[in-house]
C-alpha positions as CSV (number, residue, x, y, z in Angstrom):
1,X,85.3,126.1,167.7
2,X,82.1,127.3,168.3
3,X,78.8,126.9,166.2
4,X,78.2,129.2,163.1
5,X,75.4,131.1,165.1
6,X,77.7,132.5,168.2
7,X,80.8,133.9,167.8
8,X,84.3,132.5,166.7
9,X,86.3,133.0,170.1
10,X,84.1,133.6,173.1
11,X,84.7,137.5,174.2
12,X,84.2,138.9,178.0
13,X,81.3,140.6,177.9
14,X,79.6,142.6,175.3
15,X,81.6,145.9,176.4
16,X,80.5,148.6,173.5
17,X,84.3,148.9,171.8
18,X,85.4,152.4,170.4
19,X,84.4,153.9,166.8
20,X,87.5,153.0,164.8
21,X,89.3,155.0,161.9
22,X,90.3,153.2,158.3
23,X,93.2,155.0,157.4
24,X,93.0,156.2,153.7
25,X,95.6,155.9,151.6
26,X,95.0,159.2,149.8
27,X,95.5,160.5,153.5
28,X,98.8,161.4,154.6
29,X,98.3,161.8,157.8
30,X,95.8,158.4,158.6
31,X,98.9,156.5,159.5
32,X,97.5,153.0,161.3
33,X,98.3,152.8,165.1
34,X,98.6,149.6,167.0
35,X,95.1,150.1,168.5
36,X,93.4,150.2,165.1
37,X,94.7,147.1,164.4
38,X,93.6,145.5,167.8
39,X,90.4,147.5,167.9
40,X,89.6,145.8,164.3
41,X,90.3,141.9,166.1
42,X,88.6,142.5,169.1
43,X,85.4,143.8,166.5
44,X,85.6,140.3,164.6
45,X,85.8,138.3,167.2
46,X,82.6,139.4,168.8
47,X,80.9,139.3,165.8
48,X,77.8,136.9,165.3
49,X,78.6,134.0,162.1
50,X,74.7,134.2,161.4
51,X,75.9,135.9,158.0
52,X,78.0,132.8,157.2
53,X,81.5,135.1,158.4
54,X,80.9,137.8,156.2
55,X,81.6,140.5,158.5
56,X,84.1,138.8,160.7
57,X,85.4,138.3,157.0
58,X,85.9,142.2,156.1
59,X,87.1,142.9,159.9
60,X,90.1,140.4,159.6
61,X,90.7,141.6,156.3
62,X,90.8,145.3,156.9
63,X,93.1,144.5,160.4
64,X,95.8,142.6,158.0
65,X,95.7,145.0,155.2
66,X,97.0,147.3,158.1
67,X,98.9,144.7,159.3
68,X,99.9,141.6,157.7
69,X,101.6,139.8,160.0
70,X,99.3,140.2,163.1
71,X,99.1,136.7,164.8
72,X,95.9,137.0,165.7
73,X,94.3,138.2,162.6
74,X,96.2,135.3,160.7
75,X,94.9,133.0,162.9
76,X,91.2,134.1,163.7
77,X,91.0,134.4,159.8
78,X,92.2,130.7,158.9
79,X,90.1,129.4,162.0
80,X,86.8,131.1,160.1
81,X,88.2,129.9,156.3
82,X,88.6,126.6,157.5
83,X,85.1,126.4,159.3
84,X,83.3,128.0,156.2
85,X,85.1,126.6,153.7
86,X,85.3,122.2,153.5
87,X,88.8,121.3,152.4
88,X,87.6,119.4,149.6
89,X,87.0,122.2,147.3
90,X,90.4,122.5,146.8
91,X,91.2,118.8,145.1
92,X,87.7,118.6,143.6
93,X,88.6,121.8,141.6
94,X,92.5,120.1,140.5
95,X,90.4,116.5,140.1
96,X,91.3,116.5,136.7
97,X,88.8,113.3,135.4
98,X,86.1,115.1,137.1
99,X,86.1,118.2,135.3
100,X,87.3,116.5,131.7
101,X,84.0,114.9,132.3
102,X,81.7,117.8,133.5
103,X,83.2,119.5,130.4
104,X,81.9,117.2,128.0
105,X,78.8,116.3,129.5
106,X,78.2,119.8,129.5
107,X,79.6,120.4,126.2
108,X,76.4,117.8,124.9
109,X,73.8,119.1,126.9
110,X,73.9,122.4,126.8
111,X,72.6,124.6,123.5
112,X,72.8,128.2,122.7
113,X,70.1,129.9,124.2
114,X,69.4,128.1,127.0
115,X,69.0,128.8,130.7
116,X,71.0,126.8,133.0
117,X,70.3,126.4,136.6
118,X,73.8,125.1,138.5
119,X,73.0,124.0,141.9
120,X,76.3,124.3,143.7
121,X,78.0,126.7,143.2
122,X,81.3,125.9,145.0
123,X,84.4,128.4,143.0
124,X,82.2,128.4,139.9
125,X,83.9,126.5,137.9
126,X,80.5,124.4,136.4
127,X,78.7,127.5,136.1
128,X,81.8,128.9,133.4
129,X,82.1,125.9,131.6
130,X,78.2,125.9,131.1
131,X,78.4,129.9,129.8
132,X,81.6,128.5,127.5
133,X,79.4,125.4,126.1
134,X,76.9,128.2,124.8
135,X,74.3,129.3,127.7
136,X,72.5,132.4,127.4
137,X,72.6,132.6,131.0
138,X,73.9,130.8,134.2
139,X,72.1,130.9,137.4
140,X,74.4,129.3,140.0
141,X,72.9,129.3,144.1
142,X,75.3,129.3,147.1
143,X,74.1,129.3,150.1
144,X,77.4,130.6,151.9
145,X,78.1,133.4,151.6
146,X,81.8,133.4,152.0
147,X,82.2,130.8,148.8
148,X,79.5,132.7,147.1
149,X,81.5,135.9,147.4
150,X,84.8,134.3,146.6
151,X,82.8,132.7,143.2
152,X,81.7,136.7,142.0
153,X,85.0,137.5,142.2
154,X,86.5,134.4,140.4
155,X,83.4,134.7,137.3
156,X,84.3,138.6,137.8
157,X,88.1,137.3,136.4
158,X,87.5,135.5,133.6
159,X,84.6,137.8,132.2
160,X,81.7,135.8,132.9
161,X,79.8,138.1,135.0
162,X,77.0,139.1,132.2
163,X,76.3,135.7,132.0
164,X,76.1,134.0,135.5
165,X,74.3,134.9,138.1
166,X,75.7,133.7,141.9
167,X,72.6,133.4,144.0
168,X,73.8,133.3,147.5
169,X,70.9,131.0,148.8
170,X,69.8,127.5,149.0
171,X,68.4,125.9,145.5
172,X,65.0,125.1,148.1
173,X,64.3,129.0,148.1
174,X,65.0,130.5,144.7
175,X,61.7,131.8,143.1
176,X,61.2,131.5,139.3
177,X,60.4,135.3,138.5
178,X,62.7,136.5,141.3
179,X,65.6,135.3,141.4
180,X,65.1,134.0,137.5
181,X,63.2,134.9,134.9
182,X,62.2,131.4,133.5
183,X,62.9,128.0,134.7
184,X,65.7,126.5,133.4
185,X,66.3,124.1,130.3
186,X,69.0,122.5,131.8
187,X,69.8,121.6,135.7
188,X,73.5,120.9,136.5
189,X,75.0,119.5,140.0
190,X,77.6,118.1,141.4
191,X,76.7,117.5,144.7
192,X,77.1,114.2,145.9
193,X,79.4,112.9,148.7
194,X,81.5,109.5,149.0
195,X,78.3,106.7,149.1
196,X,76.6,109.5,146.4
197,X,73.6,110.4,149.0
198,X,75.3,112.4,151.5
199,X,74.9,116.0,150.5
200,X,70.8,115.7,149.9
201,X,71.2,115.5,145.9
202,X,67.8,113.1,145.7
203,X,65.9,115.9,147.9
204,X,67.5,119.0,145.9
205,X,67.0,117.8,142.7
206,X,63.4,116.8,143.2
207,X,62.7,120.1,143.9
208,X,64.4,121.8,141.4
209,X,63.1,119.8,138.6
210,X,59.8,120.2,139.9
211,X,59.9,123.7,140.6
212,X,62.8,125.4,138.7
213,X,62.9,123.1,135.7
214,X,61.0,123.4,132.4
215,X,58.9,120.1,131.6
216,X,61.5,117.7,129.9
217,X,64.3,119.6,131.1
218,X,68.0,118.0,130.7
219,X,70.0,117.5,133.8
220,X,73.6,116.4,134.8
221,X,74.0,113.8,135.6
222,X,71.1,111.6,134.3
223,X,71.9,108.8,137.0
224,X,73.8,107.2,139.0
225,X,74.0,103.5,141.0
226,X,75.8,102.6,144.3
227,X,77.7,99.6,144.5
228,X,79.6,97.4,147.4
229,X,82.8,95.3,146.7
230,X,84.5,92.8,148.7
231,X,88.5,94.0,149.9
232,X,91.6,93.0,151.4
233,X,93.9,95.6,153.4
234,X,95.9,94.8,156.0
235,X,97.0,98.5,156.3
236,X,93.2,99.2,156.7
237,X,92.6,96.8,159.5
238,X,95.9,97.3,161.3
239,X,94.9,101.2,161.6
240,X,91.2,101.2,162.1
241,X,91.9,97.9,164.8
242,X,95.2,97.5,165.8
243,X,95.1,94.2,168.0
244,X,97.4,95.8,170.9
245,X,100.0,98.3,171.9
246,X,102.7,97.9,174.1
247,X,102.1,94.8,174.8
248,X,98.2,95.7,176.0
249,X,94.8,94.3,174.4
250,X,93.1,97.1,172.6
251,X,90.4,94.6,171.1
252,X,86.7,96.4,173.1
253,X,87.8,99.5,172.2
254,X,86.9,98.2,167.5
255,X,83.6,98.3,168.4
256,X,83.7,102.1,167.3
257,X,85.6,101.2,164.4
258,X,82.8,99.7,162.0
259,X,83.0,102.5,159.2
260,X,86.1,103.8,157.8
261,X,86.2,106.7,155.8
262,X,89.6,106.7,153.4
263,X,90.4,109.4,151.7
264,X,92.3,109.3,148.4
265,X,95.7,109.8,150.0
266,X,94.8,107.0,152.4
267,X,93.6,104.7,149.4
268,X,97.0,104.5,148.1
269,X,98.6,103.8,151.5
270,X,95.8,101.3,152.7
271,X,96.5,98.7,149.5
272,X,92.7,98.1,149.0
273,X,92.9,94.9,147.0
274,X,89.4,93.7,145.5
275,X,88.8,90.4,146.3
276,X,85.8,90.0,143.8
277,X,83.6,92.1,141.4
278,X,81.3,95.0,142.5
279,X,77.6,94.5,143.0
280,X,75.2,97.0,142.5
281,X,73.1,97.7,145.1
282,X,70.6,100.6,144.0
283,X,70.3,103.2,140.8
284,X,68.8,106.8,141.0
285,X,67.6,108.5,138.2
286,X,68.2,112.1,138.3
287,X,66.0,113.2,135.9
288,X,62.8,111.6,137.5
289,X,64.2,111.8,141.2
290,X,62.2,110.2,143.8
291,X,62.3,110.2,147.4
292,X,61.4,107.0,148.4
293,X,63.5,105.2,150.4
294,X,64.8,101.2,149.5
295,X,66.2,97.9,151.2
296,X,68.7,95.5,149.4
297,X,70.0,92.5,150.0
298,X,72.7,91.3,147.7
299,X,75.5,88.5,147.7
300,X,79.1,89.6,147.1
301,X,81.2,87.0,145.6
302,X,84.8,86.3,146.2
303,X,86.6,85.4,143.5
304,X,90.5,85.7,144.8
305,X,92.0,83.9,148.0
306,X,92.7,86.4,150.4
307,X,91.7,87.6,154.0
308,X,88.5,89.5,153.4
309,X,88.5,92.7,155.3
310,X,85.8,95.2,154.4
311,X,83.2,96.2,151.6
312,X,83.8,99.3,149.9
313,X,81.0,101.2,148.8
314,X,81.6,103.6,145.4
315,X,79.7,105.1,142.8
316,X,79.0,105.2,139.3
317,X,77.0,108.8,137.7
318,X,75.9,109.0,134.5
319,X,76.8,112.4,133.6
320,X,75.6,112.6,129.9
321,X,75.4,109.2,127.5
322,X,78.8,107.5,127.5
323,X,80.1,109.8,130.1
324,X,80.7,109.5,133.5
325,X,82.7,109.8,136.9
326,X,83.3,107.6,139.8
327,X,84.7,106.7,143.1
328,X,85.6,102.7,141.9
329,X,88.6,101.0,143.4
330,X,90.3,102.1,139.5
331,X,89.6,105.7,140.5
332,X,92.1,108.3,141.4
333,X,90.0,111.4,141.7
334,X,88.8,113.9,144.5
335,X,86.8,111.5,145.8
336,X,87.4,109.2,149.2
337,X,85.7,106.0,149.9
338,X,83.9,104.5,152.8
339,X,84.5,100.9,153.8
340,X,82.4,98.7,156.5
341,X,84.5,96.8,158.1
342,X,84.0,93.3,159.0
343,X,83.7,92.4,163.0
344,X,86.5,89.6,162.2
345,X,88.5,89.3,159.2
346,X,88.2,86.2,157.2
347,X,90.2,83.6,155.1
348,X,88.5,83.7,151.9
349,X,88.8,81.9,148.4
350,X,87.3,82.0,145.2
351,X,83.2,80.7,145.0
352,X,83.1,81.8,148.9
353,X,80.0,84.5,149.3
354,X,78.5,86.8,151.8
355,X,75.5,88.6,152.4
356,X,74.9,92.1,152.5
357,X,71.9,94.4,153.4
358,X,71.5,98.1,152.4
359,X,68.9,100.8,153.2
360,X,68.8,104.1,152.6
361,X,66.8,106.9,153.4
362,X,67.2,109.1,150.3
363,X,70.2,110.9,152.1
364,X,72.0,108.4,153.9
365,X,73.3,104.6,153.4
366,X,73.4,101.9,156.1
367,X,75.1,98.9,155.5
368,X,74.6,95.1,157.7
369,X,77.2,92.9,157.2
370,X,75.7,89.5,157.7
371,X,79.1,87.5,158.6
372,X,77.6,84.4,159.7
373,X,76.3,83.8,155.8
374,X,79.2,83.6,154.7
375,X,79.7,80.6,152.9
376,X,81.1,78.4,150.2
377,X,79.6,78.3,146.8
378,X,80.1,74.6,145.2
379,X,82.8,74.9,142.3
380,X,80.6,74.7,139.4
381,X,81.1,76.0,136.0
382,X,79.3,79.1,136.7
383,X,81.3,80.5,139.8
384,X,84.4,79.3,137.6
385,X,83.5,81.3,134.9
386,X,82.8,84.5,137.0
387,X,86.1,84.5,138.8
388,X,88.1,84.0,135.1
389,X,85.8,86.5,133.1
390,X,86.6,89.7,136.6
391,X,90.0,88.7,136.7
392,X,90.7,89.3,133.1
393,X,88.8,92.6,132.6
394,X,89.6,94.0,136.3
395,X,93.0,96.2,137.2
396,X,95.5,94.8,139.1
397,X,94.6,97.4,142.2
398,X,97.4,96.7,144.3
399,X,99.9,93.6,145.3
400,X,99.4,91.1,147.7
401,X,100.4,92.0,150.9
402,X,101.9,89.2,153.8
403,X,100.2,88.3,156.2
404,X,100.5,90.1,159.8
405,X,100.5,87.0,161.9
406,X,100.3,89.9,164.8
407,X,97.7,91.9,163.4
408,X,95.3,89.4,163.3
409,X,95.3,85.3,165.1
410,X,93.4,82.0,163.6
411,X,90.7,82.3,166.2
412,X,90.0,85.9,165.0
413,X,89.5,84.8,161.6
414,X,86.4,82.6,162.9
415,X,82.8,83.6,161.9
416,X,80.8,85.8,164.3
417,X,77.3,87.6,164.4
418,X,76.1,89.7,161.6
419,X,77.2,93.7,162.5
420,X,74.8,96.0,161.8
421,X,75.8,99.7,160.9
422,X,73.7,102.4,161.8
């Protein structure tokens, strides 16, 4: 697949190709041909994606309107969907905690009258429930076009249009007396990735309560924290490092291997078993962003026996006071996680600890897993008292799992140099 700027399928030349006709319905004798239809491919596929697909978009629809089950169409059309449009849309929109939450967090924040400023605009489905929860007006930006234009249309079916606006841009360029009246009263996002960072939320919301925001503006969600947590999977480890195959050693090729990113299908397949509480490692507060980046050091504590494989990284936001979303080990939603995996997997038991060291940038997390700390705690009261006081408040995530005596040897299980993650 080529980039967005060039073309989706590389064409031989840029021969000028013939003025087509649209047959009209209204027209008996506009029957389609064959070569309309191929003329209309042959158009979208040399067409430049600098408009974010929009007129490769109209050419592929217009050749399957003709003809619905052209191959090529079907194909050149799902190619540019799938390229525009991230798959997780779809399960973020049916992630049903997710929007139970956004709905009441936007149910307390917002008041008649106000002006809402959704950043993220995705199907739309933020910007209707803040019209619904009593906003004189939504503006919602999108900067592509194709989900933009796919939003209208979905606002456009549930009567919503008089009251949100779809800005097909980036929040960075909207201009208060251009592309709205006023700055808003309340700003409203979602857009945050697995480790929270990932999608620039720190840098976007900066700006928009700086620049878009009236002073003392609300915002959802108020904050949010990022924690690590100590796991067992022997699914994990056996997919991300299997040991050997067919008989051969496949050990120099892990060294890829260090971060695993598990989506929630895989989370229920990989067994992640919490071998100890989660630590927090930094907060963010959304209404007084900054964009100063931080270093962490923190000691997870163990407080099962087990074979410690990984530390998952999750989220907690704030959405509104008392409610909020995550991506915990307890979660089911939309949401993956991302684990960083240990160089050697290790026999572990309750009191044992580990350092970790965290940095982040304001839009991305790197995580050092300092093996060669890891160490045992001495048994006192304190460590005692941890382990009982998690075990009784934390879900039973998943069932031990036996031991693959051929996924992983004694020797393995030795400690080894601290792995840093970039």
């Amino acid at each position: 697949m080529n980039s967005p700027q060039t073309h989706l399928l590389r064409t031989q030349g840029k021969q000028k190709l013939p003025q087509i006709r649209i047959p009209n319905a209204s027209c008996a004798h506009s029957e389609p041909t064959a070569q309309d239809v191929e003329t209309l491919v042959q158009l979208a596929k040399s067409q430049s994606l600098e408009d974010g697909g929009i007129a490769t978009a109209n050419l592929l629809k217009q050749a399957l309107t003709l003809d619905p089950s052209h191959h090529e169409a079907q194909l050149l059309q799902d190619r540019l969907h799938h390229s525009f449009v991230p798959r997780w849309h779809y399960p973020m929109m049916a992630d049903t905690a997710r929007n139970e939450a956004y709905t009441a967090a936007i149910q307390a924040k917002v008041r008649p009258g106000d002006i809402v400023l959704d950043i993220g605009c995705g199907a739309g489905l933020t910007a209707m429930m803040a019209a619904r929860a009593g906003a004189k007006h939504v503006y919602t930006c999108e900067q592509q076009p194709l989900i933009a234009q796919a939003a209208r249309k979905v606002i456009a079916d549930n009567g919503l249009s008089d009251r949100i606006t779809v800005l097909s841009k980036w929040s960075h360029e909207i201009v208060i007396g251009t592309d709205m009246p006023e700055p808003a009263d309340v700003v409203l996002s979602e857009i945050v990735d697995t480790m929270l960072l990932g999608e620039g939320a720190l840098a976007t919301l900066t700006h928009a309560m700086a620049a878009l925001a009236k002073p003392g503006a609300r915002t959802i969600p108020e904050r949010g924290r990022l924690m690590v947590q100590p796991v067992e999977s022997h699914r994990l480890a056996h997919q991300m490092r299997p040991q050997q195959a067919e008989g051969f050693d496949l050990s120099a090729f892990h060294r890829f291997a260090k971060v695993a990113q598990i989506t929630p299908n895989d989370c229920a397949t990989y067994n992640l078993r919490a071998l100890g509480p989660a630590v927090d490692l930094f907060g963010f507060d959304f209404t007084r962003p900054s964009l100063e980046s931080a270093r962490q050091s923190a000691d997870v504590l163990i407080t099962r026996t087990g074979k410690f494989h990984a530390v998952c990284v999750s989220f907690e936001m704030e959405l509104a006071p008392g409610i909020s979303v995550t991506n915990d080990l307890g979660s089911d939603g939309h949401w993956g996680r991302t684990a960083f995996l240990l160089d050697q997997p290790k026999r572990v038991q309750p009191g044992d600890m580990m350092r970790v060291t965290a940095q982040h940038d304001t839009s991305a997390l790197s995580l050092a897993l300092h093996e060669n700390t890891l160490q045992h705690a001495t048994s006192d009261g304190a460590v005692l008292w941890v382990q009982k006081d998690w075990a009784e408040t934390e879900p039973n995530l998943s069932k031990d799992l036996p031991e693959d005596a051929a996924i992983w040897s004694q020797a393995q299980a030795a400690p080894s140099r601290p792995s840093h993650h970039n």
